[in-house]
Kinemage of the C-alpha trace (Angstrom):
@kinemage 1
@onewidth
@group {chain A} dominant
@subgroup {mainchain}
@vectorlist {calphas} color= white
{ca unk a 1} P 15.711 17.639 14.613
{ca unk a 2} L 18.827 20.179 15.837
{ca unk a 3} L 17.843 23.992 16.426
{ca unk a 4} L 20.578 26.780 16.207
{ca unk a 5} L 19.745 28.588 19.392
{ca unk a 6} L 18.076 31.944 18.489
{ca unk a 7} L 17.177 35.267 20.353
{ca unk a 8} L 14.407 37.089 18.122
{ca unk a 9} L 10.438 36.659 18.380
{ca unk a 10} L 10.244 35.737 15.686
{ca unk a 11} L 13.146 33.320 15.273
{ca unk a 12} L 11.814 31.257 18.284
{ca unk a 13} L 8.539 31.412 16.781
{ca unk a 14} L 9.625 29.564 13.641
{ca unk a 15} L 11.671 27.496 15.900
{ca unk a 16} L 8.623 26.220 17.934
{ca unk a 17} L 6.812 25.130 14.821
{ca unk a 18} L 9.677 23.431 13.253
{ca unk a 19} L 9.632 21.080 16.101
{ca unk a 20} L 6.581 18.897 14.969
{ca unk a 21} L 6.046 17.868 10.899
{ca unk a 22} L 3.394 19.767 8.699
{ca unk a 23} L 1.171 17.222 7.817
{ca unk a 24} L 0.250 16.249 4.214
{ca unk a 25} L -3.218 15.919 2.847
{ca unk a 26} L -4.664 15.381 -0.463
{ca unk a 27} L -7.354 17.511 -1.908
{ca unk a 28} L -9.478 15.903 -5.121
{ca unk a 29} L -12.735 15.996 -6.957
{ca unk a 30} L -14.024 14.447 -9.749
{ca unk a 31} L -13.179 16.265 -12.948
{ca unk a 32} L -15.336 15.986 -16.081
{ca unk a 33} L -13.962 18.365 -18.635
{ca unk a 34} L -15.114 16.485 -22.211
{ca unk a 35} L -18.395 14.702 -22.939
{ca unk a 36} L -16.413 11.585 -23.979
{ca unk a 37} L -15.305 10.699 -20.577
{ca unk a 38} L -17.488 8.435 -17.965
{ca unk a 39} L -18.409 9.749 -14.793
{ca unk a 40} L -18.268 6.307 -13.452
{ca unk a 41} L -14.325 5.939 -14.601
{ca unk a 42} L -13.518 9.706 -12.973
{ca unk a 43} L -14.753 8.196 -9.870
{ca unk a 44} L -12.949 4.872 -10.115
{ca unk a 45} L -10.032 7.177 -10.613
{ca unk a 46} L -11.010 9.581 -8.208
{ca unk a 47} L -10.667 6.311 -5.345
{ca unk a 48} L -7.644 5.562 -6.947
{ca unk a 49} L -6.014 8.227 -5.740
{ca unk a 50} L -7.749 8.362 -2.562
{ca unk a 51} L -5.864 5.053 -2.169
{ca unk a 52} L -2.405 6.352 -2.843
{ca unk a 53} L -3.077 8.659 -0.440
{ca unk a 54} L -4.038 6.438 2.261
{ca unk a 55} L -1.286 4.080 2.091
{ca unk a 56} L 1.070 6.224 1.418
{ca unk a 57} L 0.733 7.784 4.393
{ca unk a 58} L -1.136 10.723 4.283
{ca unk a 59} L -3.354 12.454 7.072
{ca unk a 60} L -6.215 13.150 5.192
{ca unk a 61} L -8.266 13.151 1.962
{ca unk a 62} L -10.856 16.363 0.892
{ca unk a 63} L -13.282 16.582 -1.404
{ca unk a 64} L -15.563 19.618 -1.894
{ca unk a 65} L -19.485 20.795 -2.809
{ca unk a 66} L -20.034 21.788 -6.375
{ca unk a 67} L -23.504 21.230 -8.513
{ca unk a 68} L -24.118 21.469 -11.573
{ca unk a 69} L -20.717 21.880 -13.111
{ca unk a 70} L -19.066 18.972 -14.626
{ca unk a 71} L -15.447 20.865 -13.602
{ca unk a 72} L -15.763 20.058 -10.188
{ca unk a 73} L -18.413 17.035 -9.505
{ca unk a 74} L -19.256 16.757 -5.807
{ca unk a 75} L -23.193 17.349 -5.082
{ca unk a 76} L -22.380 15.972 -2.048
{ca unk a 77} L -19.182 15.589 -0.363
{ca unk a 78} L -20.701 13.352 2.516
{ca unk a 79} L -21.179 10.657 0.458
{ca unk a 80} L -18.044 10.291 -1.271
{ca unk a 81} L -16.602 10.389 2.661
{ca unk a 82} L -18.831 7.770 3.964
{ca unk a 83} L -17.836 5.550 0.578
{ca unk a 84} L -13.682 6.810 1.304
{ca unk a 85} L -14.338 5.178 5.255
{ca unk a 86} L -14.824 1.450 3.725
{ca unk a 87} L -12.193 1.844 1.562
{ca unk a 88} L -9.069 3.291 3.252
{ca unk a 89} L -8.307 2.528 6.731
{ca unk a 90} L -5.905 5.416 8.347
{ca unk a 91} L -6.698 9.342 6.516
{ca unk a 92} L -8.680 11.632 8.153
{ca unk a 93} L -12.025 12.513 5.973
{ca unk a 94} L -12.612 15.754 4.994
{ca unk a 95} L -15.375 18.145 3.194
{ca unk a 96} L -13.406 20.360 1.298
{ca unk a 97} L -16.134 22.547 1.545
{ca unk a 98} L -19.140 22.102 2.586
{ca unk a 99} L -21.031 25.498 1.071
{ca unk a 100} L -23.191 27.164 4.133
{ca unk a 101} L -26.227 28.530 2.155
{ca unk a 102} L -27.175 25.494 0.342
{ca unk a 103} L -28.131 23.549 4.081
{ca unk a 104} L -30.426 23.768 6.562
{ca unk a 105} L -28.613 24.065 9.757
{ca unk a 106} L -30.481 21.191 11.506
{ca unk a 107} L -30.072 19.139 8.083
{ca unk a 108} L -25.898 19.360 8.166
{ca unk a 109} L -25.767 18.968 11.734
{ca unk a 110} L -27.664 15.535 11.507
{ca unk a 111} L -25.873 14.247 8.575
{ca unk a 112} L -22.631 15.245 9.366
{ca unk a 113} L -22.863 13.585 12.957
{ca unk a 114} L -23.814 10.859 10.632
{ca unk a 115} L -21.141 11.110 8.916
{ca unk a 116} L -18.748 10.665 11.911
{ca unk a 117} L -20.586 7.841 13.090
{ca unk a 118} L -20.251 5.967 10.046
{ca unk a 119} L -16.358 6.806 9.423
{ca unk a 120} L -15.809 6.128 13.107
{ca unk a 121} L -15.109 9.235 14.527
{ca unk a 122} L -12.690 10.363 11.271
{ca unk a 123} L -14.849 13.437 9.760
{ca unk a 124} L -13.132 16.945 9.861
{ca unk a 125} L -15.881 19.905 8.461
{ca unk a 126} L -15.044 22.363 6.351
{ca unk a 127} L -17.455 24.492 5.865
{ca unk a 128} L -17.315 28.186 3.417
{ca unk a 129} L -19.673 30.468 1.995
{ca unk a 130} L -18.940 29.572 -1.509
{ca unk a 131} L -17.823 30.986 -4.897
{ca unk a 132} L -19.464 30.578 -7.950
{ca unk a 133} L -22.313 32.779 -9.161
{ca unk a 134} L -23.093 30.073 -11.532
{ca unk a 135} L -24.178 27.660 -8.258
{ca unk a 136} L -25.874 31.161 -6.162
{ca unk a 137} L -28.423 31.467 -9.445
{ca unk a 138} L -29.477 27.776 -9.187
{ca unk a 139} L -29.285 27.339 -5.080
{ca unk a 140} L -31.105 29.934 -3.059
{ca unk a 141} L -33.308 33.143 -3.737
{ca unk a 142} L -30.955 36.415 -3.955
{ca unk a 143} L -27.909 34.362 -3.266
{ca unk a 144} L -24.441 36.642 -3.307
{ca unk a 145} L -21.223 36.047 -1.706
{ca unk a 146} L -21.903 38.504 0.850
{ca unk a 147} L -25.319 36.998 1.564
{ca unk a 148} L -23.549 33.661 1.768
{ca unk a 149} L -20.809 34.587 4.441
{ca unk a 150} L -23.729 35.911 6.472
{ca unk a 151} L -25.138 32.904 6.348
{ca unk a 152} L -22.201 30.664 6.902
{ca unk a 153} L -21.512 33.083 10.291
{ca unk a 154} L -24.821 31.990 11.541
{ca unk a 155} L -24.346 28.161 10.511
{ca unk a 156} L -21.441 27.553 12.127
{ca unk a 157} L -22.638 28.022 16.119
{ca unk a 158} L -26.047 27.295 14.830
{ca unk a 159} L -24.211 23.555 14.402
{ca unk a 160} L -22.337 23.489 17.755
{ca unk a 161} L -24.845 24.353 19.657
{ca unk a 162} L -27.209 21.534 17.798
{ca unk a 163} L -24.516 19.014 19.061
{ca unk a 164} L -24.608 20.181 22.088
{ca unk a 165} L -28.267 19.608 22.449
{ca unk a 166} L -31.874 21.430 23.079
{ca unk a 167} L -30.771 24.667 21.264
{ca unk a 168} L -32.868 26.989 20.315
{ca unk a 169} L -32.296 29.208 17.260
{ca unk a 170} L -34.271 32.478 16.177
{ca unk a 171} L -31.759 34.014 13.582
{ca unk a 172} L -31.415 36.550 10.517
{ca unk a 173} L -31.329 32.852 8.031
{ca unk a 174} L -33.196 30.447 10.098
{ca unk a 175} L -35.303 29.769 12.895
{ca unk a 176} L -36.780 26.938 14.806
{ca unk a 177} L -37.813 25.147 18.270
{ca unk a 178} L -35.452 23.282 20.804
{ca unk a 179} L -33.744 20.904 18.429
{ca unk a 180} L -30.779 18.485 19.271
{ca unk a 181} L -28.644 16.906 16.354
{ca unk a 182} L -29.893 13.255 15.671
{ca unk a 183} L -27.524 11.620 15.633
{ca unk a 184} L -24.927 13.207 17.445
{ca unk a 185} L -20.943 13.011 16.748
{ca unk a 186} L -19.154 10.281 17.489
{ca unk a 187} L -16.232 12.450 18.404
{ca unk a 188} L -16.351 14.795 21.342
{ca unk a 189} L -17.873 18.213 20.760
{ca unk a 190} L -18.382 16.912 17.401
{ca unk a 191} L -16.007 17.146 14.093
{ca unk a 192} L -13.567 19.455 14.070
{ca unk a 193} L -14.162 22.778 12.163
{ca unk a 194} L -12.650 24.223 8.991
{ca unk a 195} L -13.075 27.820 8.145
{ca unk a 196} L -12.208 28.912 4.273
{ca unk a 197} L -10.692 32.641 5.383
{ca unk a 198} L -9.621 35.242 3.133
{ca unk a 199} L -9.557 38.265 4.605
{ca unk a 200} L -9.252 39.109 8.418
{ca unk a 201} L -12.887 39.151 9.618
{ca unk a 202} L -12.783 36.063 8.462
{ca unk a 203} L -9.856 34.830 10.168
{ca unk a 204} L -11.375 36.426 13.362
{ca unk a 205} L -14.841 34.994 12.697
{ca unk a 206} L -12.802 31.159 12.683
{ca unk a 207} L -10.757 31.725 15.640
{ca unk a 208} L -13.221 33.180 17.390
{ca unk a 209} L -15.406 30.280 17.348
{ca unk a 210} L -13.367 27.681 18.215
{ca unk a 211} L -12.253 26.862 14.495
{ca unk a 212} L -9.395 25.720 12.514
{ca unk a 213} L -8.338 27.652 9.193
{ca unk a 214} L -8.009 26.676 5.560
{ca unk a 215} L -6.253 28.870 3.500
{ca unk a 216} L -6.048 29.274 -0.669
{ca unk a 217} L -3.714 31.527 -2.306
{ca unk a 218} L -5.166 30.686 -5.721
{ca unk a 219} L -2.519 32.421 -8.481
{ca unk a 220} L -1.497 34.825 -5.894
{ca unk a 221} L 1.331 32.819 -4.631
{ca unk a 222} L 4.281 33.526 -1.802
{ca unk a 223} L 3.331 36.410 -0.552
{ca unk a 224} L -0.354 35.771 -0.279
{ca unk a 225} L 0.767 32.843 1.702
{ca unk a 226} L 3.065 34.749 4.098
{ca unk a 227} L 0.072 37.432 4.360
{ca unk a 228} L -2.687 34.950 5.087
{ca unk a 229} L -0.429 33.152 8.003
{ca unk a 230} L 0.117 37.168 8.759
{ca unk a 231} L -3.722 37.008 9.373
{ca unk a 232} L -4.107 34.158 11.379
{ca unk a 233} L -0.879 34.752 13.749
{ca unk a 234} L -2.591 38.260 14.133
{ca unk a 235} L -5.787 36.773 15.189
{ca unk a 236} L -4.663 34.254 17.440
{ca unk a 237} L -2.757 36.884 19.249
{ca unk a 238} L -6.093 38.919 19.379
{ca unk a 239} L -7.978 36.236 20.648
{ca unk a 240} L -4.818 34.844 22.921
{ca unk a 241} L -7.262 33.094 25.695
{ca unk a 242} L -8.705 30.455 22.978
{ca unk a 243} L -7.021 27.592 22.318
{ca unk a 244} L -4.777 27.994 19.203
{ca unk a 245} L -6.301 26.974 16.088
{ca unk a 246} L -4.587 24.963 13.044
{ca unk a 247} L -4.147 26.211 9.902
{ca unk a 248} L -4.125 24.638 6.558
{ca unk a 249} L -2.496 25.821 2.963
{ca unk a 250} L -4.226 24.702 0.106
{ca unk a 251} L -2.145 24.248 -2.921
{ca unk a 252} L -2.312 23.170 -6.137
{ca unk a 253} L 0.719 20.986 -6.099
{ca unk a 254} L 2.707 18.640 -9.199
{ca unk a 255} L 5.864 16.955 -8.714
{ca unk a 256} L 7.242 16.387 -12.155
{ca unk a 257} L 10.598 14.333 -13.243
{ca unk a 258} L 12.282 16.587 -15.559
{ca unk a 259} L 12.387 20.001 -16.560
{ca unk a 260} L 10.698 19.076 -18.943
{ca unk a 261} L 7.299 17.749 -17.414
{ca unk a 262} L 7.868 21.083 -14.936
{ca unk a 263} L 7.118 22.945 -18.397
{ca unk a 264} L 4.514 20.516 -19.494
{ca unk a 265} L 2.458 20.971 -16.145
{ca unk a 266} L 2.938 24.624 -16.137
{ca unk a 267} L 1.037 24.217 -19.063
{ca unk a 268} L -1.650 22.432 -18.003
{ca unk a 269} L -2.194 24.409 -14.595
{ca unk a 270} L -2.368 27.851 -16.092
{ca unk a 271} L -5.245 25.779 -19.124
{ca unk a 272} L -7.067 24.978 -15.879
{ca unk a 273} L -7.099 28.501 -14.112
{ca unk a 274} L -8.366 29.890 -17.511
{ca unk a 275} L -11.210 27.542 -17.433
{ca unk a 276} L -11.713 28.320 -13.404
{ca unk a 277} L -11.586 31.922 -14.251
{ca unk a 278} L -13.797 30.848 -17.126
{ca unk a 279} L -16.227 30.006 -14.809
{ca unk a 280} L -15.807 32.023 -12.474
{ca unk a 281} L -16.983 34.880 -14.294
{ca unk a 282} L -20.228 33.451 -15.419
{ca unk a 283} L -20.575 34.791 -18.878
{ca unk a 284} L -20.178 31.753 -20.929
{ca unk a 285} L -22.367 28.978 -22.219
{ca unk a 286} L -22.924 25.778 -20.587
{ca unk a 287} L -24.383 22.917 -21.734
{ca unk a 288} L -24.975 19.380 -20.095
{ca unk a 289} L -23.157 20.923 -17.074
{ca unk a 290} L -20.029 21.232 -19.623
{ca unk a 291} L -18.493 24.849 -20.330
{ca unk a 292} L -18.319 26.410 -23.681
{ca unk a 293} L -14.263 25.263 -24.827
{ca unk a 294} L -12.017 28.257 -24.980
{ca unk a 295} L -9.447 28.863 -27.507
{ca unk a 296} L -5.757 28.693 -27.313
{ca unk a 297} L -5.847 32.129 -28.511
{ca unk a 298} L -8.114 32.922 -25.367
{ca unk a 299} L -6.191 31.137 -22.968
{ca unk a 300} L -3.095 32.779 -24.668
{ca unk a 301} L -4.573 36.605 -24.185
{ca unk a 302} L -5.149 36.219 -20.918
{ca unk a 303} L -4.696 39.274 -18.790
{ca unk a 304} L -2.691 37.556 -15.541
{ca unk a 305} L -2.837 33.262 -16.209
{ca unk a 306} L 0.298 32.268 -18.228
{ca unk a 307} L 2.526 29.493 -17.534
{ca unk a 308} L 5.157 31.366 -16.369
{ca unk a 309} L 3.127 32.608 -13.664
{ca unk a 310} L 1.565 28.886 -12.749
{ca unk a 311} L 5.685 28.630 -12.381
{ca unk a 312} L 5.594 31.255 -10.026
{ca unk a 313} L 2.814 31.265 -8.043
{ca unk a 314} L 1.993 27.273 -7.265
{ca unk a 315} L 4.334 24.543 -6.778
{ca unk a 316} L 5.277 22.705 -9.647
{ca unk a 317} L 8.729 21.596 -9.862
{ca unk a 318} L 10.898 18.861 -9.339
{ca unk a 319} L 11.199 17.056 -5.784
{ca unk a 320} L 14.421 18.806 -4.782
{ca unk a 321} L 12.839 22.189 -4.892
{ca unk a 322} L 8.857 21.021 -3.828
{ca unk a 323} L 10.682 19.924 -0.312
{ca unk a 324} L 12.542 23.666 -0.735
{ca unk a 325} L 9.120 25.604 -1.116
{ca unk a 326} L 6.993 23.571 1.472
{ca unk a 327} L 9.748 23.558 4.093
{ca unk a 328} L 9.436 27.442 3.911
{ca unk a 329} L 5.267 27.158 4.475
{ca unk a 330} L 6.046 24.917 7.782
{ca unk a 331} L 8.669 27.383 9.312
{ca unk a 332} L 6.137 30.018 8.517
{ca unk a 333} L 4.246 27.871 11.091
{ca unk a 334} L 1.383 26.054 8.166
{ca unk a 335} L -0.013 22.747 10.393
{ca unk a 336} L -1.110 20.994 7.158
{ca unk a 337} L -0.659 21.168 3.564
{ca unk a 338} L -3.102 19.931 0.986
{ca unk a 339} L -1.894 18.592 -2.425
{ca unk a 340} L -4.542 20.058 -4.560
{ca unk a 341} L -4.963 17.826 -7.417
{ca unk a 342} L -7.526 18.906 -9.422
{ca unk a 343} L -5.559 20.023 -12.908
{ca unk a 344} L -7.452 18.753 -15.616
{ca unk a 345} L -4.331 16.525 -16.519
{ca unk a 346} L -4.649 13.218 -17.303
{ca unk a 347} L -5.418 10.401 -14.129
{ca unk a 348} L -1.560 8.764 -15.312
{ca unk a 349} L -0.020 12.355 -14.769
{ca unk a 350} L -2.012 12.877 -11.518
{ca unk a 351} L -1.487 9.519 -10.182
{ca unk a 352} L 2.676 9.316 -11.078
{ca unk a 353} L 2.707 13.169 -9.361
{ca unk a 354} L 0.783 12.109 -6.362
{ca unk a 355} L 3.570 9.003 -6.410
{ca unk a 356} L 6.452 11.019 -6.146
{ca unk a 357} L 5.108 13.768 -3.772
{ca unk a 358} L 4.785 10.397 -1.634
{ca unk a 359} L 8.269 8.410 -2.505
{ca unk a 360} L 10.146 11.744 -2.890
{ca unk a 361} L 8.775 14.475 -0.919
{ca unk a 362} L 6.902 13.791 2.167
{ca unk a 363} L 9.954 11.614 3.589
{ca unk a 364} L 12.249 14.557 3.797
{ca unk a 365} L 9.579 15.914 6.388
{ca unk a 366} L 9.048 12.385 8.332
């Protein structure tokens, strides 16, 4: 790759982190939006994918924690990991998030280290507070987000310091004797660490401890993403004697074939943040871990989701201008980006998207 020679800070930043590839992940869950459809097909689907991903090349697969919502199945992500390990042979295995408040420390330390073991050394943990209100009512006593990112600050060198071995722990959340992870990691100093940050403290809070980043700009789109690296590039600066972290972008992601399909997915993305909103907010029914359907005249009279903004704000376009967008994230200095394919589409759409992000995409960054 050939640099023009430039004289700025910030120029020969960019220029530094042009000189190795963003790597390109793939982000999926299980996605049950009608009663008609078989949990045991989604999954079959759901490895489907996984196996694109795999042989076509791409550094890792994430799947998240979710209960009791058929939008996003994943009680435990763990699992599905351990299953992914027998059946692909080169991605890195992520939890795409592991949610702080609903583990015991000692618990996640064990089975994670587990977890490496048995996917030889290939685990990377994300862990967050969580999001949905829906989940805090069922999962803990007096569970809120801020509650929950108190709790995920004490997890996370709660963890560390039970792979390290005969820690001790008398906190706000837990407490308990000299413990040592059993197992322990197969990987040295254990799995590395994802961090969901938002906002700076949170940024700090990663950094500070020794762990990586992940990053969502939800509907908020390009210059969310430019603030959030903002964040991060501020915080590594402030804590300039650790070891830089990496940073991921989460994205949801669809490389169509026409104009056409552009509009069509457009369409389907901004169906799937109304239902995400939907839940989000709490306030309507659900039944057999299915949401009450909204309207099209509900998902048309809403406030900010339209497809126009979908358009906008995520990536969905053609393969010309997906290489455009995502070679802007990696000069802005983004280590990895993950295809977020949850949609709601159909498994053909997801799969022939995934397909072409592969085939059409991911080359021009090789």
């Amino acid at each position: 790759m050939v640099f023009t020679l430039v004289t700025t800070k910030v120029a020969i930043f960019i220029v530094l982190y042009q000189g190795s590839s963003m790597k390109f992940s793939l982000f999926a869950h299980l996605e049950r939006i009608s009663a008609d459809q078989s949990q045991h097909k989604l999954y079959e689907e759901f490895l489907e994918l996984c196996r694109i991903a795999d042989e076509g090349g791409m550094h890792a697969i994430w799947t998240g924690e979710h209960h009791g919502m058929n939008f996003t199945i994943a009680p435990n992500p763990l699992l599905n990991l351990v299953d992914l390990a027998r059946r692909t042979k080169n991605v890195r295995l992520g939890t795409g998030t592991i949610v702080a408040p609903y583990w015991h420390p000692i618990k996640l330390a064990g089975e994670a280290a587990m977890t490496d073991l048995l996917t030889d050394g290939r685990l990377e943990l994300g862990i967050a507070r969580g999001a949905y209100s829906f989940e805090y009512e069922r999962m803990g006593e007096d569970l809120d987000a801020w509650k929950s990112g108190q709790m995920l600050r004490e997890m996370i060198p709660t963890i560390q310091g039970l792979w390290q071995g005969d820690y001790t722990h008398d906190g706000e959340h837990w407490s308990f004797p000299k413990t040592t992870s059993s197992p322990k990691p197969l990987q040295q100093d254990g799995p590395p660490i994802w961090v969901a940050a938002r906002d700076i403290n949170s940024h700090e809070f990663a950094v500070s401890n020794g762990c990586n980043v992940q990053v969502t700009p939800l509907w908020q789109g390009e210059a969310e993403i430019e603030s959030l690296m903002e964040k991060f590039n501020a915080t590594c600066e402030k804590f300039a004697d650790i070891p830089r972290p990496k940073i991921m972008l989460l994205n949801h992601t669809y490389v169509a074939d026409s104009a056409e399909d552009v509009e069509m997915a457009a369409k389907e993305l901004n169906r799937f943040y109304c239902y995400f909103g939907a839940w989000f907010k709490n306030e309507r029914e659900v039944t057999q871990g299915l949401i009450a359907p909204l309207t099209d005249a509900e998902i048309a009279a809403h406030p900010f989701y339209s497809p126009e903004a979908m358009k906008r704000d995520l990536v969905i376009a053609e393969a010309d201008e997906v290489i455009a967008r995502l070679q802007k994230y990696q000069q802005l200095g983004y280590d990895e980006y993950a295809f977020w394919i949850d949609s709601s589409m159909s498994f053909e759409r997801k799969k022939a998207s995934l397909e072409r992000f592969i085939a059409d995409v991911m080359p021009a960054f090789s």
